[in-house]
VOROTI-586103 format. One line per field, with one value per residue (C-alpha): residue in one letter; x, y, z; residue number from 1. Coordinates in steps of 0.001 Angstrom, whole numbers, plus 500000, padded with zeros to 6 digits. Each point is the difference from the previous one (the first is absolute). Example, Ala and Ser with C-alpha at 12.3 -4.5 7.8 and 13.67 -1.06 7.14 Angstrom:
2
type	[a,s]
east	[512300,501370]
north	[495500,503440]
up	[507800,499340]
seq	[1,2]
! end
This chain:
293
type	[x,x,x,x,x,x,x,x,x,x,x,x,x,x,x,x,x,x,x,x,x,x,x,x,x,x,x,x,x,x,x,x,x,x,x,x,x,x,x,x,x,x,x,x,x,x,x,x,x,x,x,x,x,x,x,x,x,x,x,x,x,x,x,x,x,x,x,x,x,x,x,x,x,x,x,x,x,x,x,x,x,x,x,x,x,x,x,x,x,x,x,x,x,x,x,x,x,x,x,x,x,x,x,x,x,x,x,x,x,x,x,x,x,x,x,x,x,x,x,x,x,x,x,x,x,x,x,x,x,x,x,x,x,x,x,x,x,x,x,x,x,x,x,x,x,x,x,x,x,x,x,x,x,x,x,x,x,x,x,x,x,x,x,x,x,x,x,x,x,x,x,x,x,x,x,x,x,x,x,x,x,x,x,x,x,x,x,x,x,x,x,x,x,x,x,x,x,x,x,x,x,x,x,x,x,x,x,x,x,x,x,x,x,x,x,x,x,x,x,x,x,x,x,x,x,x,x,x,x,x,x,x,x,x,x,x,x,x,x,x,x,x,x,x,x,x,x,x,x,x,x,x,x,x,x,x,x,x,x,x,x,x,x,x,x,x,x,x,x,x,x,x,x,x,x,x,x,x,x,x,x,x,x,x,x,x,x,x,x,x,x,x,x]
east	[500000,501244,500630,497853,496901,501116,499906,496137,499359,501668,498450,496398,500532,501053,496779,497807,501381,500237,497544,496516,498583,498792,497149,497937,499900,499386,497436,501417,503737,500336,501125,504048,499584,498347,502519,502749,498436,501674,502695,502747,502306,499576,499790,503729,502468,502705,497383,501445,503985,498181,498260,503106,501974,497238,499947,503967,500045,497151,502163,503222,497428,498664,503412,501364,496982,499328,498256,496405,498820,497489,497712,496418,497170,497429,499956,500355,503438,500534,498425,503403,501760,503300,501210,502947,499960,501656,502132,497464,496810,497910,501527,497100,499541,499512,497737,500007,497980,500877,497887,499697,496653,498962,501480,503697,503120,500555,501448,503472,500195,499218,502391,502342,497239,500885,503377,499151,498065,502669,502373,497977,499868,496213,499133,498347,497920,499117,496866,498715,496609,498325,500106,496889,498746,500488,498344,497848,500718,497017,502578,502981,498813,498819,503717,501505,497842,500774,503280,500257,498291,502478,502683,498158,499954,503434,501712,501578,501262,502578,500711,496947,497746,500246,497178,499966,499470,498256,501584,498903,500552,498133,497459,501724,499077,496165,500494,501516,497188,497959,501494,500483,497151,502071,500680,504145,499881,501037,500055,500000,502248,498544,502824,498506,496673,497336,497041,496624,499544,497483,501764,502629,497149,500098,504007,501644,500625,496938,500448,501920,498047,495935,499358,496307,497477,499865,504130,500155,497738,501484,503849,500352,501027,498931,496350,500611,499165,503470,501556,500711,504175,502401,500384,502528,499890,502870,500591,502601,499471,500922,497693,497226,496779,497645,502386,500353,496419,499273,502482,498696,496484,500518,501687,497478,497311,501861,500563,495742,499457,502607,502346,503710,502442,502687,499735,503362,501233,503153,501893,500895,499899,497979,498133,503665,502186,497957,500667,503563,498867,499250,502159,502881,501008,499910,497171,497007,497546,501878,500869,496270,499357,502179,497835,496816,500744]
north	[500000,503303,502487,502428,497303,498964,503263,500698,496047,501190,503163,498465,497522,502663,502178,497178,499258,503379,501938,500244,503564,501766,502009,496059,500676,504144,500943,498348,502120,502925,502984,499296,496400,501661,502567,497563,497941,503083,501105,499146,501643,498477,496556,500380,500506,501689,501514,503606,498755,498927,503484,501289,498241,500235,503818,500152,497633,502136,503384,498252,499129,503814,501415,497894,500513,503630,501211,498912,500492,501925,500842,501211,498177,502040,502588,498796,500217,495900,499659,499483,497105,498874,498086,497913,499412,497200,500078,499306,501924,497047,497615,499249,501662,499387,502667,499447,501468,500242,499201,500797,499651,503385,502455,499084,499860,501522,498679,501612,497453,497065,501166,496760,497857,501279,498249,496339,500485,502406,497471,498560,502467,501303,503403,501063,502874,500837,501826,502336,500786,502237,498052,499722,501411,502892,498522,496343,496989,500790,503155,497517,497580,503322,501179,496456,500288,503578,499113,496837,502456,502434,497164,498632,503716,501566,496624,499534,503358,498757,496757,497562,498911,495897,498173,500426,497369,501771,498890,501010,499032,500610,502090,500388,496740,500993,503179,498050,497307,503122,501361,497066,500865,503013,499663,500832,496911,496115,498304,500544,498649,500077,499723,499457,501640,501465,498730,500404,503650,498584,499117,502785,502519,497734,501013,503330,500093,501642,502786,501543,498164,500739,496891,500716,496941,501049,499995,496716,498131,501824,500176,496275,498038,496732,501636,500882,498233,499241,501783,497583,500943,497766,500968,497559,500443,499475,499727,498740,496896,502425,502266,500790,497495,502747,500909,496432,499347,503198,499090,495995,501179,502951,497057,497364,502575,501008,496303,498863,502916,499109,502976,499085,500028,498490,499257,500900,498690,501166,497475,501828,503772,502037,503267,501826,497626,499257,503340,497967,497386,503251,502597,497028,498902,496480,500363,497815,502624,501451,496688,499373,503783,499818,496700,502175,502264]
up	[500000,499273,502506,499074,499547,503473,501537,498596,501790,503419,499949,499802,502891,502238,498772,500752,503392,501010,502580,499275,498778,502658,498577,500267,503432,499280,502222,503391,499172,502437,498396,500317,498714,496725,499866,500071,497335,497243,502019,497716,501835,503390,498426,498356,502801,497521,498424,500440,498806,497141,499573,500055,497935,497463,500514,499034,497505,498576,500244,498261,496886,499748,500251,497382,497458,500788,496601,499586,503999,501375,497185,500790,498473,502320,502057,503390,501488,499630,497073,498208,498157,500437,496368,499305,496465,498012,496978,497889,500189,499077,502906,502546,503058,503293,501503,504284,501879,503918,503162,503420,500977,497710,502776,499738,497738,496836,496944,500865,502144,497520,496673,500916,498942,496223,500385,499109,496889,499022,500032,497252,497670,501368,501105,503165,501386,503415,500571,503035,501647,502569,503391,502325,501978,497531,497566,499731,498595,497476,498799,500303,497780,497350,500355,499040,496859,499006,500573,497297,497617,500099,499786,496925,498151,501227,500722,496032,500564,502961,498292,501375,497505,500825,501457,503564,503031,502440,503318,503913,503697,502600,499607,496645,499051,500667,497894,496971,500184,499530,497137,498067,497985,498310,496312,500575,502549,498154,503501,503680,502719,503777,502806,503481,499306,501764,498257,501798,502212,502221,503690,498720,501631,502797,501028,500692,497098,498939,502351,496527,497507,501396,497375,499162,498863,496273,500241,501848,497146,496861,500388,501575,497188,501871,499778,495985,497113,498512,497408,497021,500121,501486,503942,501437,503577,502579,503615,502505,502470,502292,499713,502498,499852,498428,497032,499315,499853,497836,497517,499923,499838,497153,498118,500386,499185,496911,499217,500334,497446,497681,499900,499629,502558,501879,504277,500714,503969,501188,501993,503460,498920,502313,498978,499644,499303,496858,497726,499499,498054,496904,500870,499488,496687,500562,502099,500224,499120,497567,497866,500524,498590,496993,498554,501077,496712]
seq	[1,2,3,4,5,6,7,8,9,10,11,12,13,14,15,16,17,18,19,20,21,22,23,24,25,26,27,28,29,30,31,32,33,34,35,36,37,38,39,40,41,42,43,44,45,46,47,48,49,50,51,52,53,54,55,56,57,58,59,60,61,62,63,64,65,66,67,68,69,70,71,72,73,74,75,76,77,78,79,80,81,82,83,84,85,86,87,88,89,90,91,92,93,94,95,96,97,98,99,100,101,102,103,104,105,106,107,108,109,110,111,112,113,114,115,116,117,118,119,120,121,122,123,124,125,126,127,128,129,130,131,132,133,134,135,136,137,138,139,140,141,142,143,144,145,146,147,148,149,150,151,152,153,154,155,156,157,158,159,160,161,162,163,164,165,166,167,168,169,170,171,172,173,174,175,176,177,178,179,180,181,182,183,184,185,186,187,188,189,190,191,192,193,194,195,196,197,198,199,200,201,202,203,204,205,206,207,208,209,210,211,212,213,214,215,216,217,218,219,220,221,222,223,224,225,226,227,228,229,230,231,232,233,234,235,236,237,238,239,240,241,242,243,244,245,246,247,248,249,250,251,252,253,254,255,256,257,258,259,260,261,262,263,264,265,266,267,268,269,270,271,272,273,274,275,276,277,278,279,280,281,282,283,284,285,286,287,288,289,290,291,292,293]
! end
């Protein structure tokens, strides 16, 4: 057996043996049980040396591909792209769009995860949005759309015109399922996804967020009818119970109505340690990328 193929086998049997998702039990959690069901943070004990590292690795990219960043798609101070174009303008790209529960991060933060496509030949692009509780997710998910549009008009003009795989994490991943549906998009890639808003409003989490009924059934893809463009859809073993079973559940939903797409289990990557297998060139994610387009 191969070591890849064995990987994908070790990474299910740890899945399936791992701890049951809490949100069965949902209505018997006190209030810090159901916040610790999405605290990423907590549940990664080097969770902030891995923040960190990301963050510098991040700043090493920018500095050495200066030209294309910060360009303004909208008028909102983060509504900006950062673009690393390849060699050839027709390469594909890998758009990525960053998470943090909607209130955190920016893509600043994220521009290492151009590096392994890169390596490849591809291009990549980075792009910002308005953080809650500024603004909602319903305006989030309008920015990540005005965003591909510009990239789709003014993109040729800074050397992307390739087919893109749309790629997010997080809360990332719930924006890209969402704007799969755009005619730049070829494909989507999820990485440790939040799928389904309900129990979100549930956590503190909402404090920022104020996740209203209408938002909760329209912008979880797990409550969607699915868009008919390949979505493969990853996750670590390690990854808290709820992630895992948004990501299993978005796939098998996907899979009853037909749409294509690959389940993608990560064998012992948590919610961090993950981003590694595509921002490296001989990464998991990004081999698995590269045969996406």
């Amino acid at each position: 057996m191969s070591s890849a193929r064995a990987d994908v086998k070790e990474a299910r049997r740890l899945d399936e043996i791992g701890p049951a998702d809490p949100r069965r039990v949902w209505a018997m959690l006190d209030q810090a049980q159901r916040n610790a069901a999405y605290d990423n943070n907590a549940a990664v004990s080097n969770s902030a040396k891995l923040i960190e590292e990301r963050n510098a690795a991040s700043a090493a990219v920018r500095t050495a591909h200066p030209t294309r960043l910060d360009l303004a798609y909208g008028p909102a101070e983060r509504n900006r792209w950062d673009l690393f174009p390849a060699e050839n303008p027709q390469a594909p790209c890998l758009v990525f769009i960053h998470g943090g529960y909607w209130q955190r991060n920016s893509r600043e933060n994220f521009s290492m995860m151009a590096e392994g496509v890169m390596a490849h030949g591809w291009s990549a692009a980075l792009p910002g949005y308005s953080l809650a509780p500024q603004v909602t997710v319903t305006d989030i998910v309008a920015e990540i759309d005005a965003a591909l549009d510009w990239l789709q008009k003014q993109g040729p003009k800074h050397g992307i015109a390739g087919p893109v795989l749309l790629t997010g994490w997080s809360a990332g991943a719930q924006l890209a399922a969402l704007a799969l549906s755009h005619p730049l998009v070829v494909a989507g890639l999820g990485l440790s996804g939040v799928y389904e808003l309900g129990p979100i409003r549930d956590t503190w989490l909402n404090a920022a967020l104020r996740l209203t009924d209408e938002e909760i059934e329209t912008l979880s893809p797990l409550r969607l009818a699915p868009v008919m463009k390949p979505f493969h859809i990853a996750y670590g073993t390690d990854e808290l119970p709820a992630l895992i079973n948004d990501a299993r559940s978005l796939h098998a939903r996907r899979a009853a109505a037909h749409a294509p797409g690959y389940l993608i289990p990560v064998c012992r990557k948590n919610h961090f340690s993950i981003l590694e297998e595509l921002r490296s060139a001989n990464g998991a994610l990004t081999h698995a990328a590269i045969k996406f387009i």
